[in-house]
N, CA, C and O of each residue as an XYZ file, in Angstrom:
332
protein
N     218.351    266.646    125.868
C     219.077    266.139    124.698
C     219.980    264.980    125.102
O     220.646    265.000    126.138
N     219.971    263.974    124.237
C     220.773    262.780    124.386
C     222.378    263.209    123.788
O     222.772    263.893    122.843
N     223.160    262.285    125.060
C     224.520    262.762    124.962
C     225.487    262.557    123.386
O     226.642    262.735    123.002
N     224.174    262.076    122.835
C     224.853    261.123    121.291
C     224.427    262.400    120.204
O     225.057    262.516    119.153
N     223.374    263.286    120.529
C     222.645    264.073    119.605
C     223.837    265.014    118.616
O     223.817    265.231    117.405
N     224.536    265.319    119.349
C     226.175    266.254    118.730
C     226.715    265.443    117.619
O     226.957    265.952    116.525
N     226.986    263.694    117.976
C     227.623    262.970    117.045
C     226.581    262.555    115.826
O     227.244    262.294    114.823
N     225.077    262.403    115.583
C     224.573    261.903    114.750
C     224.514    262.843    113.526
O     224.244    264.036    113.664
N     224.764    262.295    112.354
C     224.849    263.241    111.396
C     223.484    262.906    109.926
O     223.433    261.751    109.503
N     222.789    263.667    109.480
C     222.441    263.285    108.449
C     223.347    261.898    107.603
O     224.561    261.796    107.422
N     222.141    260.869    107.171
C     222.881    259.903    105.775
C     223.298    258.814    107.340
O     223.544    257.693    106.894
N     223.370    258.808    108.128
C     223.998    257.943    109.042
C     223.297    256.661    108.613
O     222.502    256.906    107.705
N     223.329    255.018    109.054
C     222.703    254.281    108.769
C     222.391    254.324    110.470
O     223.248    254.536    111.328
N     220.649    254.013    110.758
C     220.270    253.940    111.742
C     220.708    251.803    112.106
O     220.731    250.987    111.186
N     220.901    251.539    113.175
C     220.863    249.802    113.100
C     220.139    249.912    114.600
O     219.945    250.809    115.420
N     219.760    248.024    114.451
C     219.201    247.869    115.797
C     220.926    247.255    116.627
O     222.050    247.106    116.148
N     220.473    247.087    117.742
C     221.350    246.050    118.500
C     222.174    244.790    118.259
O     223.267    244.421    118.689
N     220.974    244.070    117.137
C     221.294    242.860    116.247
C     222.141    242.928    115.241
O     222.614    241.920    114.717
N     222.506    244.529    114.754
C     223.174    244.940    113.517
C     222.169    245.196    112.697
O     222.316    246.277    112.128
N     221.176    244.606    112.405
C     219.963    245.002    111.491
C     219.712    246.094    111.106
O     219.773    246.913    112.022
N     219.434    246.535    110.089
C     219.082    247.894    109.060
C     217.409    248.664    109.914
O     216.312    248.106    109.883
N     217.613    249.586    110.375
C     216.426    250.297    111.262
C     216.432    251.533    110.086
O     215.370    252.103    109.836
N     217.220    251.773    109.642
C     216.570    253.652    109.074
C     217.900    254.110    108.743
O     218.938    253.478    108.936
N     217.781    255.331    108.196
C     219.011    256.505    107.151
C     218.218    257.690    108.211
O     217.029    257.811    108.507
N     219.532    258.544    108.654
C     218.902    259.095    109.767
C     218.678    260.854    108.041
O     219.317    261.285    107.081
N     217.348    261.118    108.783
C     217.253    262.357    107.637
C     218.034    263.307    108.219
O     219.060    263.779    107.728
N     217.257    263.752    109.890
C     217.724    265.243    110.972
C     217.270    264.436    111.941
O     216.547    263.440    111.951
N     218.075    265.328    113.097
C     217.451    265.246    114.246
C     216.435    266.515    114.314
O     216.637    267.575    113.722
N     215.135    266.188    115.262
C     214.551    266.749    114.959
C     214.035    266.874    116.907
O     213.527    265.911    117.482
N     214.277    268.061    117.530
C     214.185    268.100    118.646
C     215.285    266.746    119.638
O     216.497    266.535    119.650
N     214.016    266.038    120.410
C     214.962    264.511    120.829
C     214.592    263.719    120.192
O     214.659    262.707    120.891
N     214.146    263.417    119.087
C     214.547    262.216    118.029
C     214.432    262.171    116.614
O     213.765    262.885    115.866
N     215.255    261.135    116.344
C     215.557    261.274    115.069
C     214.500    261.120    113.899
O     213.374    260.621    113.918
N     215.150    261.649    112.977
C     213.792    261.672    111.846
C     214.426    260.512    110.672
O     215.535    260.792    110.215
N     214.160    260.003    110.476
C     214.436    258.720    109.589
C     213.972    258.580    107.985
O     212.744    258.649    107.926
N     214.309    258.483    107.259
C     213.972    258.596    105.773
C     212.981    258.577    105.142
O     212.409    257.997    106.065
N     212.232    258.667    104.426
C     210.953    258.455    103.789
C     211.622    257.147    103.449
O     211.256    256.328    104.292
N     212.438    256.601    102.584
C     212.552    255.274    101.779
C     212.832    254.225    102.678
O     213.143    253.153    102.160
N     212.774    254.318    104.434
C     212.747    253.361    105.442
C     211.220    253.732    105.429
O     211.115    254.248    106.542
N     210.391    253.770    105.051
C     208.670    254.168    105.619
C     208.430    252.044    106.662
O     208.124    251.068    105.977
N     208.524    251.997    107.279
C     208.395    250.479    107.921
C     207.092    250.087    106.950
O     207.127    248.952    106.473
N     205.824    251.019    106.582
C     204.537    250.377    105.785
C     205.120    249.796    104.115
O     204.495    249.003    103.410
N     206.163    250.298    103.842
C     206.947    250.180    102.769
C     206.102    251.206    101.555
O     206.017    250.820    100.390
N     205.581    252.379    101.956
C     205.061    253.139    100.684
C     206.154    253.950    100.400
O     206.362    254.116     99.198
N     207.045    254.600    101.315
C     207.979    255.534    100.708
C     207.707    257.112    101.044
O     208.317    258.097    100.628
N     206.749    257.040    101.809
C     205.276    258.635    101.570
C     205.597    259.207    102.767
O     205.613    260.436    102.704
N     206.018    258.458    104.499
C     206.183    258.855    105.616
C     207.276    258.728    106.075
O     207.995    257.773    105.783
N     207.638    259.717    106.930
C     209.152    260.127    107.415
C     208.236    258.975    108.890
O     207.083    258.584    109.072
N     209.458    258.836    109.574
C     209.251    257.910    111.087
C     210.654    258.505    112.189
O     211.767    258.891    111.831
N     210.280    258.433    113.119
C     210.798    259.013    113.779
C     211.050    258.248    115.325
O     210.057    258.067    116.030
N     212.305    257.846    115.779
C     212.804    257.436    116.909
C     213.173    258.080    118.372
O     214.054    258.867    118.027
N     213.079    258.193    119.415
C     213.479    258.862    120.472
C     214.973    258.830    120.471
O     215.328    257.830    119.848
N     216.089    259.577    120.955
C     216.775    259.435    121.221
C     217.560    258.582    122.005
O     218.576    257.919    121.792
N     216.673    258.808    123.169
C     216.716    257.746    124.311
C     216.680    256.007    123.647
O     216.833    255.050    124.406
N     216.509    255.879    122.504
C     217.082    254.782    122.117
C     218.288    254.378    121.800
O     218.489    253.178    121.608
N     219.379    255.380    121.680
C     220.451    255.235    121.367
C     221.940    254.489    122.205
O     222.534    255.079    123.107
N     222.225    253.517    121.835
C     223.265    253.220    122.548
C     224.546    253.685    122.456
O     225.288    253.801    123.432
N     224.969    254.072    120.858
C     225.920    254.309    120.475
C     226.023    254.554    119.190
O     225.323    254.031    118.323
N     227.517    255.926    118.885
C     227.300    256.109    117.510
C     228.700    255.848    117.334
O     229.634    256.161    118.072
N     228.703    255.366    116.490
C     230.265    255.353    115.821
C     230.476    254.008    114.652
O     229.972    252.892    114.527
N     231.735    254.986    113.748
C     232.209    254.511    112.741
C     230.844    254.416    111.482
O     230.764    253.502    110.660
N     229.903    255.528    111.584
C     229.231    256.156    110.940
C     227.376    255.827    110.706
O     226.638    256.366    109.881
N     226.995    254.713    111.802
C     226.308    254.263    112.255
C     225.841    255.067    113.908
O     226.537    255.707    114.695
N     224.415    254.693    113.950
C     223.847    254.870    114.628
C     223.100    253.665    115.669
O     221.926    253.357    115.466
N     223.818    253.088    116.681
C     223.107    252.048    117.431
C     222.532    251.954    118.412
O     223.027    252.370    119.460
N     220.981    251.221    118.353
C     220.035    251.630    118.907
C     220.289    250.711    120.092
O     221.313    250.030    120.036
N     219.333    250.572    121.383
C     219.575    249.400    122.635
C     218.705    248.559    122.473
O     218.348    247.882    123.437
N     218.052    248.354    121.029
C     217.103    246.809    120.987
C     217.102    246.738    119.776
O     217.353    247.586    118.919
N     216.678    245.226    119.683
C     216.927    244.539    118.063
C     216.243    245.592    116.994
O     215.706    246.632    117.377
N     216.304    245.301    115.963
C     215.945    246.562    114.667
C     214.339    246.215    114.340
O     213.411    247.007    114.174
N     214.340    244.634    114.302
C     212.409    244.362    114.293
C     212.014    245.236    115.252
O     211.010    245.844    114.878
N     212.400    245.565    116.377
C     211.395    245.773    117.478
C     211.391    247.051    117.458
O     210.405    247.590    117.963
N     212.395    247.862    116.921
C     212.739    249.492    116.150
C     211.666    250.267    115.913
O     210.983    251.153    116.428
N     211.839    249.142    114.259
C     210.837    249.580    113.319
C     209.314    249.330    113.803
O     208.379    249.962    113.312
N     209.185    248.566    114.586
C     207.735    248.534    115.162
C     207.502    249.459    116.073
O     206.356    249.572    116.508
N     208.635    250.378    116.582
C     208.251    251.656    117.755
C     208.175    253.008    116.810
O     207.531    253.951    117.271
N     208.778    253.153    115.549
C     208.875    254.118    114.896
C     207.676    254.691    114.678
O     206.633    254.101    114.394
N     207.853    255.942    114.825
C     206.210    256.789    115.269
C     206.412    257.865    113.510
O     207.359    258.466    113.003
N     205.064    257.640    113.131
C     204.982    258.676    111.881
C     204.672    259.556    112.262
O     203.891    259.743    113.195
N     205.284    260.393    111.543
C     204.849    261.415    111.311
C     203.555    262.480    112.022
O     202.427    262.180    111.633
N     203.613    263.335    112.732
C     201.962    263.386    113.271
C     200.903    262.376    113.582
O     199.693    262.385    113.357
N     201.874    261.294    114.299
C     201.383    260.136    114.959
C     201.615    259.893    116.422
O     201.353    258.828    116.980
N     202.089    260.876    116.965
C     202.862    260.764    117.971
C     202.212    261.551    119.276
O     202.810    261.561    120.352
């Protein structure tokens, strides 16, 4: 478990490094996070996506920040039974 997993809370805004909008954290779900259906990166709305922990740089002031830009995020975000 990542040392951040205690502080992330449901509703958090996920960001990249850049500040950029990555995801609304849903749960954590084992070591990573589960991210919203209405972030789906395909833009249908239908799939939850899901981040490693080990991406996390830092949480605070109600955000979640990841250690690389938010394009490059959303292009690692693994669906659902994709993984």
């Amino acid at each position: 478990m990542s040392e951040f997993s205690s502080q992330i809370e449901e509703h958090m805004e996920v960001v990249g490094a850049d500040g950029g909008h990555v995801g609304t954290v849903d749960h954590l779900d084992g070591d990573r996070i589960k991210l919203t259906r209405k972030d789906d990166p395909d833009g249908t709305r239908q799939h939850h996506h899901f981040l490693p922990l080990s991406l996390v740089a830092a949480v605070a002031e109600g955000r979640v920040r990841l250690n690389l830009p938010a394009e490059v995020a959303r292009n690692r975000a693994v669906a659902a039974g994709h993984d």
